[in-house]
N, C-alpha and C positions, 0 to 999 in steps of 0.2 A: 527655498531653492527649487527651481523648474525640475522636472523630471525629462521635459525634452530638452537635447542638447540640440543644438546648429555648432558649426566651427568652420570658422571661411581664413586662411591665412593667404595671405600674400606677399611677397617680397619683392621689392622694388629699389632699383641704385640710380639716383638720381644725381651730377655733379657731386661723386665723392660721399651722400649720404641714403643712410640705406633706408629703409622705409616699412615697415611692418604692419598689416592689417589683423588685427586678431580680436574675432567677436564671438563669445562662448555664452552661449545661455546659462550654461551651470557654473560660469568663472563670472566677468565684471559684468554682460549683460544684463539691464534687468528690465522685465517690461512689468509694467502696470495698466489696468483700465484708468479709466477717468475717474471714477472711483478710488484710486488711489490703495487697492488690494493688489499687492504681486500673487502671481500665479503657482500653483506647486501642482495644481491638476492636470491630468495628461488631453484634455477636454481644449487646454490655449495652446495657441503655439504663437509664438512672440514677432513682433516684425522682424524682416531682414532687409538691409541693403541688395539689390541688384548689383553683384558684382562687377557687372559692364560700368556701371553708372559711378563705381565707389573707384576704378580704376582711371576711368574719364575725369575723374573732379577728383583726384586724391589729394589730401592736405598739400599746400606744397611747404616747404621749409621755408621760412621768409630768411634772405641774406641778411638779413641785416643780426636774426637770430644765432646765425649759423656762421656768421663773423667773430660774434659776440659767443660762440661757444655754450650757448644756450641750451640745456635740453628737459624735460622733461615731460608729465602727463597730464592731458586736459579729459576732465569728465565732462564728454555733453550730453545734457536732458533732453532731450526732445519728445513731442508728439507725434506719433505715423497716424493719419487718419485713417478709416478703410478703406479711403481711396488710392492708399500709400505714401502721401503726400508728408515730408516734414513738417511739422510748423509746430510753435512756440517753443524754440531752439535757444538754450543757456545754458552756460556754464556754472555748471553744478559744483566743479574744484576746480579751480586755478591750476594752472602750471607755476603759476609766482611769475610769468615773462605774458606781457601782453601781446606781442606779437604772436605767438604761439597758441594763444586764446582763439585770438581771430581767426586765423589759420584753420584753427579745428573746424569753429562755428561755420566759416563759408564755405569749407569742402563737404561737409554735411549738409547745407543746406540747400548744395544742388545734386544730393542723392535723390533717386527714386527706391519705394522699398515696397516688397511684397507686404500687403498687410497683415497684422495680426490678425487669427482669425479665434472663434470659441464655437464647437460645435459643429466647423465648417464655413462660420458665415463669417467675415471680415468685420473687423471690429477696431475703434479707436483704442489704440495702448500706447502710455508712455515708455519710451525708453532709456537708458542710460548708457554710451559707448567711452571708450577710454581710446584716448587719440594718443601716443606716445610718441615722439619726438626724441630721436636721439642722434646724433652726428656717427656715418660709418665707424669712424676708428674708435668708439665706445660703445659699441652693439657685440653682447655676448653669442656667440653660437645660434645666432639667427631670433634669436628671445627679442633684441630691443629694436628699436627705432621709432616710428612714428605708427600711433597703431589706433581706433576707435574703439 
């Protein structure tokens, strides 16, 4: 487990469904080098989404999910280069609803993010974000809805 923490929340009510952003280093977050070692040194500090960027392109709820009373949480892997750059973006777990999947994968894959850095210097690290998807009227005291 990282020693440094980040925590970005956001809430968002879009057509009747609410919408939550929540990315913890020391909770589902998790970065890795390319190497494939996660970090527990105070030396990394893990990528972040630019919040303009993650509010600009926020997952949207697909209707056809959200008819269908669909909900729940997509882990997506990704790579931040140190240029910030997403890429090689997959779904690590399922939500079990394909639209939801997608959803996840193309709201994140027009984020921009602060790079990881070690030492100072920006560095390629994998990440892991947890997208959650849940309809207004089943969102507890601000905990659920759609989240990375």
């Amino acid at each position: 487990m990282m020693r440094h923490t980040s925590h970005l929340t956001r809430i968002l009510a879009v057509s009747g469904v609410a919408v939550i952003l929540a990315i913890s280093a020391a909770g589902m977050l998790r970065a890795q080098t390319p190497g494939g070692t996660e970090h527990a040194s105070g030396d990394f500090i893990p990528p972040r989404p630019y919040p303009g960027d993650v509010m600009k392109h926020w997952p949207a709820y697909p209707e056809d999910a959200r008819a269908a009373g669909q909900e729940g949480t997509v882990l997506v892997k990704l790579r931040v280069t140190a240029a910030g750059e997403p890429v090689d973006i997959a779904v690590e777990r399922t939500s079990s609803f394909v639209a939801l999947d997608l959803a996840a994968v193309l709201a994140v894959s027009r984020w921009k993010f602060t790079p990881a850095t070690r030492n100072g210097t920006p560095v390629d690290a994998s990440v892991t974000l947890p997208i959650r998807f849940t309809l207004a009227g089943n969102a507890s005291a601000g905990e659920d809805a759609t989240s990375p």
